[in-house]
C-alpha positions as CSV (number, residue, x, y, z in Angstrom):
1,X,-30.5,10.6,210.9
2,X,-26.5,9.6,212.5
3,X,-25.4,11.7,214.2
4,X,-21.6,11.5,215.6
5,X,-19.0,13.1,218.2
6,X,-15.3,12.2,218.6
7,X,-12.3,13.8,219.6
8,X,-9.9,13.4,217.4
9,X,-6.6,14.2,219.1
10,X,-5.8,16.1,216.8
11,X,-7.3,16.3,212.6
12,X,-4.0,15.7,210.3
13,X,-2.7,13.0,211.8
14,X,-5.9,11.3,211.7
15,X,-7.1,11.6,208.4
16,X,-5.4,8.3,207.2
17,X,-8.4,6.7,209.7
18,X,-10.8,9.4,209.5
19,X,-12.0,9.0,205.6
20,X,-12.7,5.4,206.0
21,X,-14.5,6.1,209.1
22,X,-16.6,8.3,207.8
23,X,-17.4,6.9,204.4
24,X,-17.9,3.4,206.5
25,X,-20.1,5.2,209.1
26,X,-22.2,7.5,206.7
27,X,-23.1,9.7,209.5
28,X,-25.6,12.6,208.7
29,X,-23.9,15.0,211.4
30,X,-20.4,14.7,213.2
31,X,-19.3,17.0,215.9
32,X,-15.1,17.2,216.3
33,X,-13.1,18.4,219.0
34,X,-9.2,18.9,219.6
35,X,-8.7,19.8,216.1
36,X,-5.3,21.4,216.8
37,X,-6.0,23.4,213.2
38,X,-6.8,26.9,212.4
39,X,-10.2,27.4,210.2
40,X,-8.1,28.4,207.3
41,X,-5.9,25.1,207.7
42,X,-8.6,23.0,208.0
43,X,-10.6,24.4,204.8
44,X,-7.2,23.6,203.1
45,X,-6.7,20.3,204.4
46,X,-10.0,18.9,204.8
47,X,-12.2,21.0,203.1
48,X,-12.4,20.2,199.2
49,X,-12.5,16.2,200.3
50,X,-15.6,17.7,202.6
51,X,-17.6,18.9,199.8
52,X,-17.3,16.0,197.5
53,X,-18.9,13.7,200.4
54,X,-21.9,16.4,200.3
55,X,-20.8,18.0,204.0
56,X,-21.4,21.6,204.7
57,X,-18.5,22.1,207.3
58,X,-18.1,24.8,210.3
59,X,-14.8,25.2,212.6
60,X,-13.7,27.3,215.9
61,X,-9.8,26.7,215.7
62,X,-7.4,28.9,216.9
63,X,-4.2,27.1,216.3
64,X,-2.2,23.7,217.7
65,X,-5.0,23.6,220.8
66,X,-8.2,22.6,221.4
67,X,-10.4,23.5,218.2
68,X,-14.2,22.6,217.1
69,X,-16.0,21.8,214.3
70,X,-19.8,20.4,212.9
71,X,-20.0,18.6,209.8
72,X,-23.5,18.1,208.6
73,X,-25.2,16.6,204.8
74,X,-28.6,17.9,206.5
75,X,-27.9,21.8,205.9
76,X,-25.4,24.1,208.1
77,X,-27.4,27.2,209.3
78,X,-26.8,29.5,212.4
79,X,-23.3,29.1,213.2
80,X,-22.4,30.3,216.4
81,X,-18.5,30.1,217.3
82,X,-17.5,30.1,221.4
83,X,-20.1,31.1,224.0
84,X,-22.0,33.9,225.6
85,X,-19.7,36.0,227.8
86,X,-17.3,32.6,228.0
87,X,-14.7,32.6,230.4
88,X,-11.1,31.9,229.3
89,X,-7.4,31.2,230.6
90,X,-7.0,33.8,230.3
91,X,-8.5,34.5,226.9
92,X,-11.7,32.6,225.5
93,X,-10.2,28.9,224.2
94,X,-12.1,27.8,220.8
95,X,-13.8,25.0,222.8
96,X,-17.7,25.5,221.3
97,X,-19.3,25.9,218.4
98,X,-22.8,25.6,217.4
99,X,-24.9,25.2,214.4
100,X,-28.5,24.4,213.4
101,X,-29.1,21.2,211.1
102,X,-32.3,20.8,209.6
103,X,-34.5,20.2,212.6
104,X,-31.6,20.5,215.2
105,X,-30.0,22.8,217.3
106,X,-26.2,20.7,217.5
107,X,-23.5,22.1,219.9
108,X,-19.9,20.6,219.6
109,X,-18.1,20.9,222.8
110,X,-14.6,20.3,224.2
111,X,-14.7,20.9,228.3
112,X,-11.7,22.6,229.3
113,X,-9.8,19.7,231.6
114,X,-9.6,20.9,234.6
115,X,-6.4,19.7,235.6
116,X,-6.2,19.0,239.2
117,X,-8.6,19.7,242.0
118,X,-8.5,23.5,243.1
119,X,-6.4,24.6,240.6
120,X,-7.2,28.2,238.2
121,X,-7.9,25.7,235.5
122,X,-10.8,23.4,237.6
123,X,-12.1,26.7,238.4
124,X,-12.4,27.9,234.6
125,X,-13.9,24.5,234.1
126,X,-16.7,25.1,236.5
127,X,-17.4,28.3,234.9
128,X,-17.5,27.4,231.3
129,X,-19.7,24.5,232.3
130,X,-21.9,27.4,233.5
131,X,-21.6,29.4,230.2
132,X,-22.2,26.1,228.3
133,X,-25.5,25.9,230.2
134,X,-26.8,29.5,229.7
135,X,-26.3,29.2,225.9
136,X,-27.8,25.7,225.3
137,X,-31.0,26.8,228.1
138,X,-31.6,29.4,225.0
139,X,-32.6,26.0,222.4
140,X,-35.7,25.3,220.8
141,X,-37.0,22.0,221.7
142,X,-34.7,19.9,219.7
143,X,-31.5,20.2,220.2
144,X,-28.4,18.0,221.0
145,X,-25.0,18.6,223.0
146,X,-22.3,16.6,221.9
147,X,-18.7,16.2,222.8
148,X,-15.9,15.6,225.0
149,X,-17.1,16.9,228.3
150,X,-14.3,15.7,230.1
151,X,-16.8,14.4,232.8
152,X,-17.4,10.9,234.2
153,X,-21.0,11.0,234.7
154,X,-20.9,8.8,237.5
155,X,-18.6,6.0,239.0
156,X,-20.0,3.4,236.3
157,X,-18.7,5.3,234.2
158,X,-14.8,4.4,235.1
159,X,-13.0,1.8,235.3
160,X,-12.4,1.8,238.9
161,X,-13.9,4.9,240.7
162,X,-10.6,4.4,243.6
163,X,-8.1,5.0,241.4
164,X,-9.4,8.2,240.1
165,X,-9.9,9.6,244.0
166,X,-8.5,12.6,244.4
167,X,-8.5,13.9,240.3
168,X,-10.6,16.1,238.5
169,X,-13.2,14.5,235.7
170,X,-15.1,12.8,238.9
171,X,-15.3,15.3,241.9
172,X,-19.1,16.3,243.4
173,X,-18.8,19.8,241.9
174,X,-18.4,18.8,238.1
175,X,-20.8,16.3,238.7
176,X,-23.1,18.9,239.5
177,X,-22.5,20.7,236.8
178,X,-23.3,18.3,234.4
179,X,-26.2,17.8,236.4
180,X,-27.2,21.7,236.1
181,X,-26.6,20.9,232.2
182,X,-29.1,18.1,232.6
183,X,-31.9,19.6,234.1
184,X,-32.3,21.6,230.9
185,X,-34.3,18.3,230.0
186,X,-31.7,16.6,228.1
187,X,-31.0,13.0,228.2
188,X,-27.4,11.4,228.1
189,X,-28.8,8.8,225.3
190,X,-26.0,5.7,225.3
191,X,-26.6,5.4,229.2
192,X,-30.4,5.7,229.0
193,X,-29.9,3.1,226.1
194,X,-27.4,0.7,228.3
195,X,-28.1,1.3,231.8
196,X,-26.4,-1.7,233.1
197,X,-23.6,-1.8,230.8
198,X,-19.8,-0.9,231.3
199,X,-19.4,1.6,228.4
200,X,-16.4,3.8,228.0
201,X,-15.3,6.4,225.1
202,X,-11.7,7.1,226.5
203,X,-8.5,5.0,227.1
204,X,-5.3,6.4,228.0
205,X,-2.4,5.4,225.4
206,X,0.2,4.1,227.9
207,X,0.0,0.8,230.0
208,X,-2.4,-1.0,227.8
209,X,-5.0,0.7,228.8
210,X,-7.4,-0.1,225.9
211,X,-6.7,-3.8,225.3
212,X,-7.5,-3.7,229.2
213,X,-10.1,-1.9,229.4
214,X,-9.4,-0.1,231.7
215,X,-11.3,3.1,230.6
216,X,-13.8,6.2,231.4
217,X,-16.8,7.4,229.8
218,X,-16.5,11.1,229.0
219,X,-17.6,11.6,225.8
220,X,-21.0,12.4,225.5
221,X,-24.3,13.1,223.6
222,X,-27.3,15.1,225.2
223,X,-30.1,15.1,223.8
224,X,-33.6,17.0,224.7
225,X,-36.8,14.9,225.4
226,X,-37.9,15.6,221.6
227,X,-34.4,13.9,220.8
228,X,-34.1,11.3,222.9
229,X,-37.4,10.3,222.2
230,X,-36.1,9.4,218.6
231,X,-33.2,7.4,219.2
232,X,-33.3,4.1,217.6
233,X,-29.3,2.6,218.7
234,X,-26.8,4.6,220.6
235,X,-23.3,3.2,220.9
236,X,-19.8,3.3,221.4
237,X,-17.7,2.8,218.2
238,X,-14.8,1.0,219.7
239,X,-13.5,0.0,215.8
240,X,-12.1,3.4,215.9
241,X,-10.1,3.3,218.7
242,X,-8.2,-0.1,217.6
243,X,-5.2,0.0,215.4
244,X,-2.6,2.2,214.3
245,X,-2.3,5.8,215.4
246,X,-5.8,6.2,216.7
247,X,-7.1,8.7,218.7
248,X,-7.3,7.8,222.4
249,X,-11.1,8.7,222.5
250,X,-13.9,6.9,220.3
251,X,-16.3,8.1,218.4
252,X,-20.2,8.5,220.2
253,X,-22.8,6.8,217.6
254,X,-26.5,7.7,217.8
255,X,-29.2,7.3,215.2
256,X,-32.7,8.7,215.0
257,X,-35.6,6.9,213.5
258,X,-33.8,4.2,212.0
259,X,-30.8,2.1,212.7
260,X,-28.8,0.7,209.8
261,X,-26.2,-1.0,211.9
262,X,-28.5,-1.3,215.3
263,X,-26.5,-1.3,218.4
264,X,-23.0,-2.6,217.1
265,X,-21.2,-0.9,220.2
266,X,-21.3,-1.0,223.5
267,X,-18.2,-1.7,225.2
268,X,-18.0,-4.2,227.6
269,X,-15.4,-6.0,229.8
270,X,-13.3,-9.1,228.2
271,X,-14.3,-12.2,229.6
272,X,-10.8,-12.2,231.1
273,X,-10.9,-8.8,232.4
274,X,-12.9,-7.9,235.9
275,X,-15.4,-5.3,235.9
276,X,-14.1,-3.7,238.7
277,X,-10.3,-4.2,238.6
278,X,-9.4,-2.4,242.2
279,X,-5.6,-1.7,243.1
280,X,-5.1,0.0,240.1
281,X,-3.5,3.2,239.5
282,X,-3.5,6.0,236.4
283,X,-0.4,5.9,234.4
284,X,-1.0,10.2,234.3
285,X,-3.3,12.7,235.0
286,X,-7.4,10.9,233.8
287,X,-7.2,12.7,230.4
288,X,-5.6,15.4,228.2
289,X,-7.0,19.2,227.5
C-alpha cells in the first residue's frame, strides 16, 4: 500500500501537474491540504476524473482557505470532518479530516501557521495541536497522521536553524507539541528511515530557494508502531516540486509491504551547496497558512 500527503497550494491550479503525478505515482491513499475549494467545487472539478482512477474521495473545504481532503482505492469509511471541540480564529478552520481505509485509521491535517511568536494565531496553533492529539489518542492500533504540520521537527530539519531564530514553525513550545502528538506511539517514518540525511518537503518560491536548497521539513507522516513497522521506502518526492507552477511543498511518499520504486527521494544537498549555509536570511515569514 502508497500512501501520500502534499499540500497543494491550492487544487485548480494544480491539476495540470497533479493527474500526471498521480497516475505516475499510483498511490493507494493521498491526503491533501490547502485546497482553497468548497466540497461542492471540488466534486465538480475533480470529482468525475476521481472516479474513473477507482478513488472514493472525502473533502473539508470551506472556500478560498485552507481545505482538506483523503483520497483512497482501498475503501473510504468513517469520515470525520474537523475535530473534537476544535478551536478556531475565531470560527473552526476546515484544517482536518479523517477517514478509515481498509485497515487504517488516516487523518489529513493542515496546522494552522502560527504566524509570529505570541501572537492570537501561535496561540490557536498550540491549541489545535492539542485538539489534534485528543482525537487521534481515540485510534485503533493502526492509524497514520499525515500532513502539513507546519512544524520543523527539529533543527535538522531546516536549512539553517539561525536564520529561523526568532519565528514560529521551530520554537520549544510547538516542538513540544508535536512531541505530545508523538508519544501517542507514532513514528515520524521518512526520519526514522533517513536519520542522517538532510530531507526537506518545503521551499519558499522567492530567492531560489529550491534550486538552493535551502529548505525545511514540515510535512509529515506519523505513523503508529503497527504502521511503522510496515514501511518498506519512505521519501521525499522532489519531482513534484520542479517545474512550472508547482506547489512550494512536495509530496511525502511512503509504502507498506512493498516498494515499487524503493527509496527514489530523499533530498539532499547539491554537491555545490553546504549543508549548513549560515548568514542566511528568510525572504518572508518560514511558510504560508
Amino acid at each position: 500500500m502508497r500512501i501520500a500527503t502534499w499540500n497543494v497550494n491550492s487544487i485548480r491550479p494544480r491539476l495540470p501537474r497533479f493527474w500526471p503525478w498521480l497516475e505516475q505515482r499510483r498511490p493507494d491513499i493521498v491526503c491533501l491540504q490547502e485546497l482553497k475549494l468548497t466540497d461542492a467545487a471540488f466534486t465538480g472539478l475533480l470529482g468525475d476524473d476521481l472516479a474513473a482512477r477507482g478513488y472514493q474521495y472525502a473533502t473539508h473545504g470551506l472556500g478560498q482557505w485552507n481545505g482538506v481532503a483523503i483520497l483512497s482505492r482501498v475503501g473510504l469509511d468513517d469520515v470525520e470532518r474537523g475535530l473534537p471541540d476544535e478551536p478556531g480564529f475565531p470560527d473552526p478552520e476546515a484544517r482536518a479530516i479523517a477517514a478509515t481505509c481498509g485497515d487504517l485509521r488516516v487523518h489529513s491535517v493542515y496546522v494552522p501557521n502560527g504566524r509570529t511568536v505570541d501572537s492570537d494565531h501561535y496561540r490557536y496553533k498550540l491549541a489545535w495541536l492539542r485538539a489534534l492529539r485528543d482525537q487521534a489518542a481515540a485510534d485503533g492500533p493502526a492509524s497514520v497522521v499525515c500532513g502539513d504540520l507546519n512544524i520543523a521537527p527539529a533543527d535538522a530539519d531546516v536549512f539553517d536553524p539561525a536564520a529561523y531564530a526568532g519565528h514560529t514553525h521551530v520554537t520549544g513550545p510547538e516542538r513540544a507539541a508535536l512531541a505530545d502528538l508523538m508519544a501517542l506511539g507514532l513514528r515520524d517514518v521518512v526520519r526514522d528511515r533517513w536519520p542522517n540525511e538532510r530531507v526537506f518537503s518545503y521551499w519558499d518560491y522567492r530567492a531560489g530557494m529550491f534550486h538552493r536548497d535551502l529548505g525545511m521539513r514540515i510535512d509529515l507522516i506519523l505513523a503508529s508502531e503497527a504502521v511503522a513497522g510496515r514501511v518498506d521506502a519512505a521519501w521525499i518526492d522532489r519531482e513534484a516540486r520542479k517545474g512550472k507552477t508547482p506547489s512550494d511543498h512536495a509530496p511525502v511518499i511512503v509504502d507498506l509491504d512493498e516498494a515499487p520504486d524503493g527509496d527514489i527521494g530523499p533530498m539532499v544537498p547539491p554537491p555545490s551547496n553546504p549543508a549548513n549555509p549560515r548568514g542566511r536570511r528568510l525572504p518572508q515569514g518560514p511558510a504560508s497558512g
